[in-house]
N, C-alpha and C positions, 0 to 999 in steps of 0.2 A: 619308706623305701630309700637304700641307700643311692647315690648318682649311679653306683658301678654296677647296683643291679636293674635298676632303673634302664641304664644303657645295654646290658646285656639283653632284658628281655626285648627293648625296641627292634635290637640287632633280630632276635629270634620272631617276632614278628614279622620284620622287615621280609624275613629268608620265607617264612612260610608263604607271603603272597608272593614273592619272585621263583621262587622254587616251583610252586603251583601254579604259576601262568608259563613256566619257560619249563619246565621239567629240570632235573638233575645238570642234564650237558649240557647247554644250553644257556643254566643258569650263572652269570657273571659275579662276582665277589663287588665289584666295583659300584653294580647296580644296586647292591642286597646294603654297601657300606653307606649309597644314595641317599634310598628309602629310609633309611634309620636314623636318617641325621650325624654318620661318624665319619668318620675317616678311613681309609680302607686299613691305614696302619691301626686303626683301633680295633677295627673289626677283628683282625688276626691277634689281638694282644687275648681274646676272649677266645676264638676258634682258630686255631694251627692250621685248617685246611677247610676246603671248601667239604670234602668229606664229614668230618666231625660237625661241621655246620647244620647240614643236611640231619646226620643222626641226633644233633640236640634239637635240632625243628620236631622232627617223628618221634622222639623222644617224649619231649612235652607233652606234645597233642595225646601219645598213650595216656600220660600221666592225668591229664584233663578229662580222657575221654572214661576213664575209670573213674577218677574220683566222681564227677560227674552222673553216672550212671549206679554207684552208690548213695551218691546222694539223693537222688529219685527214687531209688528203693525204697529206704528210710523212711520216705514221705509214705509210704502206703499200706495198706493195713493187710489187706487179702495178697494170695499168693498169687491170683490171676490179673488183680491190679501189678504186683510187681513185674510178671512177665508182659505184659499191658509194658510198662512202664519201661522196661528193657528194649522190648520190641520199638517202641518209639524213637529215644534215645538211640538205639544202631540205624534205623531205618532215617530219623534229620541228620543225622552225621555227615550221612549220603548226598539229601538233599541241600544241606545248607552250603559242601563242601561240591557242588557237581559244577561249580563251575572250573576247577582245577581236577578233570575226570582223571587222570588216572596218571598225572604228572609226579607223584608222590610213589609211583611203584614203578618207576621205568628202570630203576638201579641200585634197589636193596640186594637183590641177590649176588654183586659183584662186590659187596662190601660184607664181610664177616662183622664187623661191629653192628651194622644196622640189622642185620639177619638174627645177630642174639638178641638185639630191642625187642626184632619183631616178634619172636619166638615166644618171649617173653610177657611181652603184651598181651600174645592170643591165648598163653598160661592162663594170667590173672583174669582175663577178661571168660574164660571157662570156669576159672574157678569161682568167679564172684557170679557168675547163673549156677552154676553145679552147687555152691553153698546155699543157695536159694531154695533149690529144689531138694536139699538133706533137710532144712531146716522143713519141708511140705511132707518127708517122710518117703520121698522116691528112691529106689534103687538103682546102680547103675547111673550114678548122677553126670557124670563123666561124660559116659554115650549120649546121656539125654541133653546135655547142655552144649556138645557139639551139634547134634542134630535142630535147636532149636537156634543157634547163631548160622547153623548153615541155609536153615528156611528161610531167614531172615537176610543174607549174603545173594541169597537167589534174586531180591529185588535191587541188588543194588545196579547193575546195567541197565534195567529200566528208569530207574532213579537218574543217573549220569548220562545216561544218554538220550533219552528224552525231553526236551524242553514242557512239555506240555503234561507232567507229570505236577499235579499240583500235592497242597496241603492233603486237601481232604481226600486223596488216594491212599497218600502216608498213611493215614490214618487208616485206612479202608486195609493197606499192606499188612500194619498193624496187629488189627482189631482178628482178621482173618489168620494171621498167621498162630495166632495166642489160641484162638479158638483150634483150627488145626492140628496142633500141639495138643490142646485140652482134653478136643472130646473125639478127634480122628476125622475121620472122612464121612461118618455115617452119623 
């Protein structure tokens, strides 16, 4: 890894923990140049504004949180392990990330760049369950794969705002929500 990328990601590191303990307004260029180890004039030789900073932080973690949860796929042979496998991956997303609950959505909607990221994000992250579910032979994979990220969306206030929300709930969020989806309510 070259120094400038090297330095680039620390910076975008740097941003994601200050961003997520301080929110958006809040969060300083000075402190995010701190934690990185740069200079605040380096910072900006990489990000023009604290705006752009924020959308390559959310950016990433899309990019992570995708690749990421294809690569879990991958790993598994049944299509109830993959949903298994998906459900997990959204549901620790929540829990690994709940100590920065909800500092990451206070100011996407007043930025147009970050609202196309996000738009975009929720695309591929439908289309990579809705690919899942053509490759199982379901119709309507679209409907069915918003409806099974929205069951899974349903636990995440429980997740963030609960301290007492352990692993083996996850799992339990999970196992239940795959099943739900599977075989219905009966």
């Amino acid at each position: 890894m070259t120094k400038g990328i090297e330095q680039k990601e620390n910076i975008l590191d740097a941003a994601f923990v200050v961003f997520g303990a301080n929110g958006y307004h809040d969060a300083k260029m000075i402190d995010i140049a701190k934690k990185a180890g740069v200079s605040k004039g380096t910072l900006y030789l990489y990000f023009p504004s604290k705006e752009s900073l924020y959308i390559a932080v959310n950016h990433r973690s899309f990019l992570y949180f995708i690749a990421n949860a294809k690569r879990e796929t991958n790993r598994c042979e049944t299509f109830r392990q993959k949903l298994y496998s998906i459900a997990r991956h959204h549901l620790y997303f929540f829990y690994n990330t709940r100590k920065y609950p909800d500092s990451f959505w206070q100011a996407p909607h007043q930025m147009p760049g970050m609202m196309e990221r996000l738009h975009r994000f929720f695309d591929d992250y439908h289309s990579l369950v809705s690919d899942l579910m053509k490759e199982e032979g379901l119709e309507d994979t679209a409907l069915h794969s918003k409806a099974f990220c929205s069951m899974l969306n349903g636990y995440r206030m429980d997740i963030v705002s609960n301290k007492n929300v352990s692993e083996k709930e996850i799992e339990r969020y999970a196992t239940f929500t795959v099943d739900l989806f599977l075989e219905g309510c009966y």
